[in-house]
C-alpha positions as CSV (number, residue, x, y, z in Angstrom):
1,X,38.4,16.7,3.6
2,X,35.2,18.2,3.0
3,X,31.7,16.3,2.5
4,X,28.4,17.2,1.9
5,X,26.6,15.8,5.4
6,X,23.2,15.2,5.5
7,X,21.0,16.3,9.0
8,X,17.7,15.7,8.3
9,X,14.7,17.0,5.8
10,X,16.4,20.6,4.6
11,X,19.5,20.2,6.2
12,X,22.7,19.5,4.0
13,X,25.6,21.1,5.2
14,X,29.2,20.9,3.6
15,X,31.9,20.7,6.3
16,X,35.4,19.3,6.8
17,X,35.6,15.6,7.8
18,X,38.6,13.7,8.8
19,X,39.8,11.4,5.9
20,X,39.4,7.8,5.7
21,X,41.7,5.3,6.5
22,X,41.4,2.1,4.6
23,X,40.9,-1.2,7.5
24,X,41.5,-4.7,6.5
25,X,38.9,-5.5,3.5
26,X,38.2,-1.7,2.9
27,X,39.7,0.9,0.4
28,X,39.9,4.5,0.1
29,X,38.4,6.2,-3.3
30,X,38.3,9.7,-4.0
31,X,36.1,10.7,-5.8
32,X,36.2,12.2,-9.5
33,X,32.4,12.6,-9.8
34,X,29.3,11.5,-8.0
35,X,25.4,11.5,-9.7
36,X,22.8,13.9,-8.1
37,X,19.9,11.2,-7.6
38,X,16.0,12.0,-7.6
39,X,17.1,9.7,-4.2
40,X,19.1,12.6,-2.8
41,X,16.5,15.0,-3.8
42,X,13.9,13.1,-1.7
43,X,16.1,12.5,1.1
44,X,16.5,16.3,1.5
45,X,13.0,16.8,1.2
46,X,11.4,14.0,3.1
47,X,14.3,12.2,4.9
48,X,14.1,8.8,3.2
49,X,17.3,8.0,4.9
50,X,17.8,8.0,8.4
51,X,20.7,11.0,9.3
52,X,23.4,11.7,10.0
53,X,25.1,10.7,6.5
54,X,26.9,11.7,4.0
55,X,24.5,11.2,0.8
56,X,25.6,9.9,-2.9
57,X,25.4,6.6,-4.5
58,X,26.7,7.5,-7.7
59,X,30.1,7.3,-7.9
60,X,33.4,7.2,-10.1
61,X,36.6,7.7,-8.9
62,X,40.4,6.4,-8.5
63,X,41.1,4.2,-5.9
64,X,43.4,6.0,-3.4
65,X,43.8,3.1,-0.8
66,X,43.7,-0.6,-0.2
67,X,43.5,-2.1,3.2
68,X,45.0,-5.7,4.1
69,X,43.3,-8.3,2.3
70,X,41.8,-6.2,-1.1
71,X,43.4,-8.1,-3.8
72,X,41.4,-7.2,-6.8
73,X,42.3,-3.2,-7.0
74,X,45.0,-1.1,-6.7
75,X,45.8,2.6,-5.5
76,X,45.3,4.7,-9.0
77,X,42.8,2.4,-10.6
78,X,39.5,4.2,-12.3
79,X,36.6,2.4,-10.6
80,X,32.6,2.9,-10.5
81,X,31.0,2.7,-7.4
82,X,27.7,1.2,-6.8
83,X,25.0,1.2,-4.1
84,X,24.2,-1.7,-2.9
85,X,25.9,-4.2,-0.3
86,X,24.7,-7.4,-0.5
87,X,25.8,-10.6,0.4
88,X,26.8,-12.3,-2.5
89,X,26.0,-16.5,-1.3
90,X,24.6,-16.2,2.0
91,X,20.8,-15.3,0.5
92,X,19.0,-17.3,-1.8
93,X,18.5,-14.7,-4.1
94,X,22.4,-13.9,-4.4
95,X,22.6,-17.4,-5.3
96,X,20.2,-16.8,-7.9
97,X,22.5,-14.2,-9.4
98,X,20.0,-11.3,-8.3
99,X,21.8,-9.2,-5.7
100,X,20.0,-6.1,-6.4
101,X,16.9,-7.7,-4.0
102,X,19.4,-9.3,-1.9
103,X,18.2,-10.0,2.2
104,X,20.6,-8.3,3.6
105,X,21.5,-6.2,1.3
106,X,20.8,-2.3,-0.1
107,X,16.8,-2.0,1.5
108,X,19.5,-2.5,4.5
109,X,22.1,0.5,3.4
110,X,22.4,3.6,3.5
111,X,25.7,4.3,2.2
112,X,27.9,2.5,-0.2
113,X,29.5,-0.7,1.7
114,X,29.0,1.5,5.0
115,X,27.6,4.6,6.2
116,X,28.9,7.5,3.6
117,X,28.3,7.9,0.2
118,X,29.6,10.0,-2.2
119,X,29.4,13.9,-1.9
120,X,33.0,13.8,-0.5
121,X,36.1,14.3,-1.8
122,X,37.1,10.6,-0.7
123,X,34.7,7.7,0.4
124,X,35.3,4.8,2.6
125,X,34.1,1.2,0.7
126,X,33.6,-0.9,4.1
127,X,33.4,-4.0,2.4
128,X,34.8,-4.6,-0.9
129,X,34.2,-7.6,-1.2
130,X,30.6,-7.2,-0.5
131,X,30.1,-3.8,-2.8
132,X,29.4,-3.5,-6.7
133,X,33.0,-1.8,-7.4
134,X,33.6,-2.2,-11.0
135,X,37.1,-1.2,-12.8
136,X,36.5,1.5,-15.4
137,X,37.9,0.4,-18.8
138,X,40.8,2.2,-20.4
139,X,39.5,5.0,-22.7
140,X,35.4,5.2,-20.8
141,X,34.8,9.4,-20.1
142,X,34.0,9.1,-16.1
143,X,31.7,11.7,-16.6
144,X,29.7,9.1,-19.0
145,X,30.8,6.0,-16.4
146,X,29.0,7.8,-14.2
147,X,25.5,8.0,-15.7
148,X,25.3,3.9,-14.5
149,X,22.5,4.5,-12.5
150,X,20.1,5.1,-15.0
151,X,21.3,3.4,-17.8
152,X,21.8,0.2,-15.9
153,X,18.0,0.5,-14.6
154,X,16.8,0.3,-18.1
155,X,19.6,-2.4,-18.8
156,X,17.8,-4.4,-16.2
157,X,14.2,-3.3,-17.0
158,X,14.9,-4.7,-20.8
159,X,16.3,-8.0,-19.3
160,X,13.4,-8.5,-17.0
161,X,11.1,-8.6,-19.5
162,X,10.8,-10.9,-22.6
163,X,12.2,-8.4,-25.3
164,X,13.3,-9.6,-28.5
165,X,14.9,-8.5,-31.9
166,X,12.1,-6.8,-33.6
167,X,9.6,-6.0,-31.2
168,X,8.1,-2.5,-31.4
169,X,8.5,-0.5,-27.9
170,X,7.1,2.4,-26.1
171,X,8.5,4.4,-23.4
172,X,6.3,6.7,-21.0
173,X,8.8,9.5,-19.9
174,X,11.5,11.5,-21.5
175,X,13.8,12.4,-18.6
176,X,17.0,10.1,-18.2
177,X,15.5,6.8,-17.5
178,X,13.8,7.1,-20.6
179,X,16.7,8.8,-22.3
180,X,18.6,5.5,-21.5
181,X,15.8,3.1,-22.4
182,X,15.5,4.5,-25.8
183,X,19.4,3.8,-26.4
184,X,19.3,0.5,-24.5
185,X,16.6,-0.6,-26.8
186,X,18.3,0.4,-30.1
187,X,20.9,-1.5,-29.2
188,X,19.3,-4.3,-28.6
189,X,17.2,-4.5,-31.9
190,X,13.8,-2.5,-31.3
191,X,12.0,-2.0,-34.2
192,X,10.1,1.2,-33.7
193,X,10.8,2.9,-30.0
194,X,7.9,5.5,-29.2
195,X,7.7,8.0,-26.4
196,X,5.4,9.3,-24.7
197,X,6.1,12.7,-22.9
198,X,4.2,15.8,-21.7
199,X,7.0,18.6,-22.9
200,X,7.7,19.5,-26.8
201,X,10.9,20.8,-25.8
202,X,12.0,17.7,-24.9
203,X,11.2,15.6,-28.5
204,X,14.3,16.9,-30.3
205,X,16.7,15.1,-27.6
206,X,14.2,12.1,-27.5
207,X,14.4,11.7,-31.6
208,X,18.5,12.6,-31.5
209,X,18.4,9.1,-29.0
210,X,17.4,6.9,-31.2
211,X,13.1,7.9,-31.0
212,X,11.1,6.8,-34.0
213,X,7.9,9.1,-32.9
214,X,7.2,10.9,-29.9
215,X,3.5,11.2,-29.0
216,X,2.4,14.6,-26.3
217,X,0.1,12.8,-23.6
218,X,-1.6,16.3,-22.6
219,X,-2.5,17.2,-26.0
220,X,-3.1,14.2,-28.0
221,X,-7.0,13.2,-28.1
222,X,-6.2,9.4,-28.4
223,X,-3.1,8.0,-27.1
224,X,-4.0,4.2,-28.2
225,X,-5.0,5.2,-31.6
226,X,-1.5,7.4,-31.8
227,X,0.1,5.0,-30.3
228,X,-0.4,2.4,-32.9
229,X,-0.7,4.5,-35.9
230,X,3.1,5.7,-34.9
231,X,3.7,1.5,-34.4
232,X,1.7,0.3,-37.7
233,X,0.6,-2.1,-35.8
234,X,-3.4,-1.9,-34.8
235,X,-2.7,-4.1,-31.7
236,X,-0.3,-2.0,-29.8
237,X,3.0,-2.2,-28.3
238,X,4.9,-5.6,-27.7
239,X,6.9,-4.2,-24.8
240,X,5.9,-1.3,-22.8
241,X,8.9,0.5,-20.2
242,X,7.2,3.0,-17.7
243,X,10.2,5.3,-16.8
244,X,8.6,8.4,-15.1
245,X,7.6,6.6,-12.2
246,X,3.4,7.9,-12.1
247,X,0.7,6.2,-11.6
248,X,-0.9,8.3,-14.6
249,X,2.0,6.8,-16.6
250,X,1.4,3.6,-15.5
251,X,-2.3,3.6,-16.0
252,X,-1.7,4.9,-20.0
253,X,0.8,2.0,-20.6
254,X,-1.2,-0.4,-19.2
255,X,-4.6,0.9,-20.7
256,X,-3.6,2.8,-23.7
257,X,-0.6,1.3,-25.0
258,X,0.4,-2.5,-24.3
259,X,-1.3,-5.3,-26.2
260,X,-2.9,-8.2,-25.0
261,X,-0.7,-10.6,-23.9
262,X,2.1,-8.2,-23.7
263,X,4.3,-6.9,-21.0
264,X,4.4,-3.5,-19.1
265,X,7.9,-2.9,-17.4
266,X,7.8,-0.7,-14.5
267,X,11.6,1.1,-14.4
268,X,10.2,4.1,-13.2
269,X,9.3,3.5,-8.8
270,X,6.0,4.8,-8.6
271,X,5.2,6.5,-5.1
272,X,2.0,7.1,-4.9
273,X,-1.1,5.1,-4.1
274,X,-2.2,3.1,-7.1
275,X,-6.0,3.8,-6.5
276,X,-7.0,3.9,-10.2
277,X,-5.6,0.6,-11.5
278,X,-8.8,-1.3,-12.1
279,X,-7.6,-5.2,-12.8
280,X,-10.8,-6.0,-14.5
281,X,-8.7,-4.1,-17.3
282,X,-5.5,-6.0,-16.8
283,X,-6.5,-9.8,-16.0
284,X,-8.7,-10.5,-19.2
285,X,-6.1,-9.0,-21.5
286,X,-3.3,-11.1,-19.9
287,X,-1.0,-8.5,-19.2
288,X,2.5,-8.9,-17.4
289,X,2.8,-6.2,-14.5
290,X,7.0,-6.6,-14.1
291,X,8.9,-4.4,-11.8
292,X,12.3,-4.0,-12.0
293,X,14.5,-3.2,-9.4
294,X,18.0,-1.6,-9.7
295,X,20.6,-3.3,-11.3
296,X,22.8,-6.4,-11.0
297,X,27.3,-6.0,-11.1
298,X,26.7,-7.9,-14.5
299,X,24.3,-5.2,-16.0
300,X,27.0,-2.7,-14.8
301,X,29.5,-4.3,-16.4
302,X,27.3,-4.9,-19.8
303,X,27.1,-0.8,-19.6
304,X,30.4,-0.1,-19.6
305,X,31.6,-2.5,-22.1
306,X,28.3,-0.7,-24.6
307,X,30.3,2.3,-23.4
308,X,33.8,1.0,-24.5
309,X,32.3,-0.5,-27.8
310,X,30.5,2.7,-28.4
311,X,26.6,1.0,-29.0
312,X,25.4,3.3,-26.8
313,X,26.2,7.5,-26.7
314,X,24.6,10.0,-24.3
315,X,25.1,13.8,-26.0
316,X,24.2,16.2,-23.5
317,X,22.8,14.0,-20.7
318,X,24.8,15.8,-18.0
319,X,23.4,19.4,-18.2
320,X,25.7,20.6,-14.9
321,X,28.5,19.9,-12.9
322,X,28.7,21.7,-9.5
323,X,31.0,21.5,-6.6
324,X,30.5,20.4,-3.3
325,X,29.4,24.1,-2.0
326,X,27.2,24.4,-4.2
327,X,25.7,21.1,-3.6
328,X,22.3,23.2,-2.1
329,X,21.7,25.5,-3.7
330,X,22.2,24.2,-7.2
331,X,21.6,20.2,-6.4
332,X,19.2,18.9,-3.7
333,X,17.1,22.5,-3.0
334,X,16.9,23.8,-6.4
335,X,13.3,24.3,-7.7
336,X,13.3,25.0,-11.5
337,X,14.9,22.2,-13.2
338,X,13.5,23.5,-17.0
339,X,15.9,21.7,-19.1
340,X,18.2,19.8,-17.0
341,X,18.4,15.9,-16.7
342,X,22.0,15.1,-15.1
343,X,23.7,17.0,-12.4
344,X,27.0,15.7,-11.2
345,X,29.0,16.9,-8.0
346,X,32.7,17.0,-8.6
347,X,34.2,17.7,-5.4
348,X,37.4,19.3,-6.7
349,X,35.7,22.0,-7.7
């Protein structure tokens, strides 16, 4: 079979691989289509994850293989295929229904259930029991299935925080975290949803996902005052997501946008050094700093049943679909991204 095999920092190469064979507790899934990750992206430029490995956490497909002891799937079944292992009742926090920040769990990974991911045409699930493997419901598009990933990180963001019918929100970032948090929080009952972004080109894809007002952080003079004059309400916004993952973002949320006593979310991972954030403007105000990690099997399964129900729609989230060779050149490595959001690898191609 072939797989896209990562070497190290600019080293991706696509090359035949023997095929898997399904061991007790394991199955065999090949793969229909696999999410290009800013994760991937990063590996390939800064080696994240330790080589050799093949990358891709992302993943539906049909399972092709069960090995001795996998009762709950069956060769042909559509399945999505999550990222992180964990141990399910062995941790204190799998016992607390929050495998996402398991112990021993996906900080741990680097695959999915074992060391390959997805860029494949069939992956090895090491552990079955132990992996988020969710069936895909009669009648879900894979290629929407497939957008989990984002959509359940804004699922989670909204359940972190203390969200309720009603409450105005504002996103920071248009790109497809913050594509999914505007339709995750229509949804759920938002009031007014208002983004914040830095491109024009993006507003008519924000407003077409449910955006009341979107609000252009380089040119507006006042982003509080436009904030809350796009709200109607002179105190700001009663839930705040960060979704580009900046601390500039971060900072106008905090700052600029949430009221006192409210909450900030932080979906996006921000990777820099926070050396701006002064607390002397957070303590007084009583603001709620909440990060949100990942996502849970339940949030997964909350996505695809929105999916199934049709609450939530996502019209031209995936931009491309590539094959496997051209995995470089038009995936990890490619430098102007103008208009795209999400890339998906379909290895049959």
């Amino acid at each position: 079979m072939k797989a896209a095999v990562f070497y190290g920092i600019g080293d991706l190469r696509v090359e035949e691989r023997a095929m898997p064979k399904a061991g007790p507790g394991q199955m065999v899934v090949k793969i229909d289509y696999c999410g290009l990750c800013g994760t991937d992206v990063e590996a390939y430029n800064h080696e994240i994850i330790k080589p050799v490995i093949v990358l891709g956490h992302e993943n539906v497909g049909t399972v092709y293989e069960v090995g001795e002891g996998v009762t709950r799937f069956k060769a042909g079944d559509k399945v999505l295929c999550g990222p992180p292992s964990y141990c399910k009742e062995n941790c204190s926090f799998c016992r607390e229904g929050r495998p996402n920040i398991c112990s021993y769990g996906f900080l741990r990974t680097n695959g999915i259930g074992g060391p390959d991911g997805g860029f494949a045409e069939y992956m090895l699930v090491g552990d079955v029991e132990h992996t988020m493997i969710i069936p895909v419901p009669e009648g879900v598009d894979l290629k929407e299935a497939v957008l989990f990933d984002v959509v359940c990180v804004s699922i989670h963001a909204l359940r972190r925080s203390n969200f309720k019918f009603g409450d105005n929100v504002v996103i920071s970032g248009g790109g497809p975290i913050g594509l999914a948090a505007i339709q995750v929080a229509k949804a759920a009952g938002a009031r007014k949803i208002v983004v914040l972004e830095n491109n024009d080109a993006k507003f008519p894809r924000l407003m077409e996902y449910g955006a009341d007002h979107c609000i252009n952080i380089m040119t507006s003079k006042n982003i509080g005052a436009d904030v809350r004059e796009a709200l109607g309400n002179p105190d700001g916004a009663d839930v705040t997501f960060e979704c580009a993952g900046k601390q500039s973002s971060l900072l106008t949320c905090i700052y600029d946008v949430a009221k006192n006593g409210s909450q900030v979310i932080m979906a996006g991972t921000v990777g820099e050094p926070m050396d701006k954030l002064i607390l002397a403007g957070v303590t007084p105000r009583e603001i709620d700093l909440i990060s949100a990690f990942v996502y849970t099997p339940e949030e997964i399964e909350i996505y695809l049943d929105m999916l199934a129900s049709g609450k939530i729609k996502f019209p031209g989230m995936v931009t491309d679909i590539i094959g496997l060779d051209d995995i470089v050149e038009k995936g990890v490595a490619r430098k102007k991204r103008v208009g795209q959001l999400k890339v998906l690898v379909d290895p049959s191609l």
